[in-house]
N, C-alpha and C positions, 0 to 999 in steps of 0.2 A: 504493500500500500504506500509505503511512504518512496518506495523508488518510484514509481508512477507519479505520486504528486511531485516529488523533483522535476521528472522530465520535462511535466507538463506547466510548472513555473517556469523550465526553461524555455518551452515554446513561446511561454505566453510573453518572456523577456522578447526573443527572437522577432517575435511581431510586434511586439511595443519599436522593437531599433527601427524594422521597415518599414511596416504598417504605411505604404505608401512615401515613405520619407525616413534617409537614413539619419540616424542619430549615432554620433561619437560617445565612446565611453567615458566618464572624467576623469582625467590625469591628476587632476590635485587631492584626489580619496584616498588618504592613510591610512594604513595597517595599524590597529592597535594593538593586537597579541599577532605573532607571526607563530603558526602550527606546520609541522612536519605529517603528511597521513604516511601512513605502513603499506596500505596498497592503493592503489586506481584502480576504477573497471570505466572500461569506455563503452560507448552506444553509438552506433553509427547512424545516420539517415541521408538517403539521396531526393532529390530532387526527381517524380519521374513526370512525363504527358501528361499522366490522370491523377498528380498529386507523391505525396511522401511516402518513399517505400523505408523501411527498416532493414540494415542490409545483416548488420550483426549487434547484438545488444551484451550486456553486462561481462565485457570480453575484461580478464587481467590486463593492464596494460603496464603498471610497474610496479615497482615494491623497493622498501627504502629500512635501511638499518637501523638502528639503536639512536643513531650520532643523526639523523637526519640527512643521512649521503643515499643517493640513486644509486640501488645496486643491480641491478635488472631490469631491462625495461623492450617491451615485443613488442617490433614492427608488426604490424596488422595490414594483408594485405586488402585493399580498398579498389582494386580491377574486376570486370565480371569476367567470366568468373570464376569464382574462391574469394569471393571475399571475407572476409574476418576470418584468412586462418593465417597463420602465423607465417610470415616472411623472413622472419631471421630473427635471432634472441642477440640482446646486448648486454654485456656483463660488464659491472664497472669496478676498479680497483682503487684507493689509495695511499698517500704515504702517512708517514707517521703527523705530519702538518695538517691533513683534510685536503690535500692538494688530489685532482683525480690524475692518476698517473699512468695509468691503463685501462684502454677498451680494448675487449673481445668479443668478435661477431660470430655467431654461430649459426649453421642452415642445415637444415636438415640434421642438427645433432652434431657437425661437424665443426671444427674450429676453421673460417674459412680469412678472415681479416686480424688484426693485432693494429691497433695504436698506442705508441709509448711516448709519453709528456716527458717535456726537458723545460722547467719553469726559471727565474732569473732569481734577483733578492729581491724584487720586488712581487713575487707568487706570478709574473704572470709567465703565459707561455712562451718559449721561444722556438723551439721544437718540434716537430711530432713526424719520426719514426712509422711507418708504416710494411706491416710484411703481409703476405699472402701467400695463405698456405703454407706458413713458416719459413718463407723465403723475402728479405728485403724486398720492398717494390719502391722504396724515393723516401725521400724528407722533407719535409713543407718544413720552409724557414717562415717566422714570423719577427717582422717586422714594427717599430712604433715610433709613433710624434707624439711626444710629450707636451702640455701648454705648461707656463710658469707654476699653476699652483698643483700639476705633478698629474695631470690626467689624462686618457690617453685620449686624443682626438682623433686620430688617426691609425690603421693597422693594414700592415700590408702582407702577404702569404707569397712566397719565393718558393720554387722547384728550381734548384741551381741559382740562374741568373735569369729566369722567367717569372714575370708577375703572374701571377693564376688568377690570384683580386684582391681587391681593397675594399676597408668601410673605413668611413667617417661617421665621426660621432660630433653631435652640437648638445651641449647644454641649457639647461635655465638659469637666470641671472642669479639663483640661490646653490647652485652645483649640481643640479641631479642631471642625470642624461634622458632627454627628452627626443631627439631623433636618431637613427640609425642609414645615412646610404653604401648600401652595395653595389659593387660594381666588379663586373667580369675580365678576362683577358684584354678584352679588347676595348675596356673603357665603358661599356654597354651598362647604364644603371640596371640591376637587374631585383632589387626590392628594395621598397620607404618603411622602416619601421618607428613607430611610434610609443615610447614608453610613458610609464606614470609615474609620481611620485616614488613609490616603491620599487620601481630597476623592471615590473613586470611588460611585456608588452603588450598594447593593446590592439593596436592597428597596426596591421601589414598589407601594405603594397606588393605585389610580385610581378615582373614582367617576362613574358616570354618571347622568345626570336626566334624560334623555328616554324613559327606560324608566318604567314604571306598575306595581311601585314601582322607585324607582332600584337599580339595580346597582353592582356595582365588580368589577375585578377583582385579580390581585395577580399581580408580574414578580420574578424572582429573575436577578439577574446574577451570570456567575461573570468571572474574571478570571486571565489567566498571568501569571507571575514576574514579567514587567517591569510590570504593571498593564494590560495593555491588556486588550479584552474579548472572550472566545472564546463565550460562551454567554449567555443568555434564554430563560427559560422562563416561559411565561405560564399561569395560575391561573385560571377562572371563579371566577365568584359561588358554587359550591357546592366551592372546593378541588381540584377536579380539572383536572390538564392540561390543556392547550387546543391548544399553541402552544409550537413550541421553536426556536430559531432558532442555529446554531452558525457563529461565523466563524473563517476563519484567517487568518492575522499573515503577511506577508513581512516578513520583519527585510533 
């Protein structure tokens, strides 16, 4: 009973945003207690002809430790068809600081990817290692612009002496980071993300270039009291619905 009346507050949130006119979520809504939940289950819904189909409901989606760190967390495949069954499992590791210093991806049971973190004295990353299938496959160097009062505005990802991409970050006149742009090899913006008060994001922009002409679409997150994230809803290129995807929290 009470996972139904979730869903169905979430709908009714979902139609409050569109309801003929999109609404922004607020960025100046502070966290007053920040909670860690033990697991997520997610619930998927698409967009069809004759209205909303359910593609998979109350699937695991992750699970998190003692310390509040992401130890596990299943891609869910969202293609027809198979959708909601498991696309690969990711296992997280860290060091004795809470720094994550290793992912592994797993498919079908098997260990198929490894990423290993090499952070600076400031925790952030400079690093990351990658093998497949237990064989070296490259090293994405990470790159940064520091402004005066020590923040990073700028991050750049190197293979050798090739740019892969960059984001920029802008602040608010109080320090929190409020926008996020991405941009691909070739300079191509390729997502706007938009944060709140709390570092969460709420809006994302995404562009795509393999379409003739390029597309984008646009995601709206919501979030509960403690900030974790209960809802996404995804946006087409012409505004309309797509895609909503609702999780629940075990605290």
């Amino acid at each position: 009973m009470i996972k139904k009346i979730s869903v169905l507050l979430f709908f009714c949130i979902a139609l409050s945003i569109t309801g003929g006119q999109e609404k922004d979520p607020d960025p100046s809504k502070k966290i007053k207690t920040k909670k860690t939940p033990k697991k997520v289950y997610a619930t998927y819904y698409m967009r069809q002809r004759r209205g909303w189909k359910k593609y998979y409901s109350n699937k695991l989606l992750k699970t998190y430790n003692r310390k509040g760190q992401l130890t596990v967390k299943y891609t869910l495949f969202k293609g027809y068809p198979g959708t909601g069954r498991i696309s690969n499992i990711r296992k997280y590791f860290y060091n004795p600081k809470g720094q994550k210093k290793e992912i592994r991806i797993y498919i079908k049971g098997k260990l198929r990817v490894t990423y290993i973190f090499t952070f600076d004295r400031k925790g952030r990353i400079i690093k990351q290692k990658t093998f497949r299938n237990d064989r070296p496959s490259g090293t994405l160097e990470f790159k940064f612009k520091i402004d005066k009062l020590g923040k990073v505005y700028e991050k750049r990802n190197y293979i050798g002496r090739k740019l892969v991409h960059r984001k920029s970050y802008h602040f608010s006149p109080k320090g929190y980071r409020v926008k996020m742009y991405a941009y691909d090899s070739k300079n191509r913006l390729k997502s706007v993300v938009q944060f709140d008060i709390n570092g969460n994001k709420i809006k994302e922009t995404k562009y795509f270039y393999f379409f003739k002409p390029p597309s984008s679409n646009k995601i709206i997150y919501k979030y509960d009291r403690y900030g974790n994230i209960i809802g996404k809803i995804t946006f087409n290129a012409r505004g309309k619905m797509s895609s909503k995807e609702t999780y629940r929290n075990i605290y």
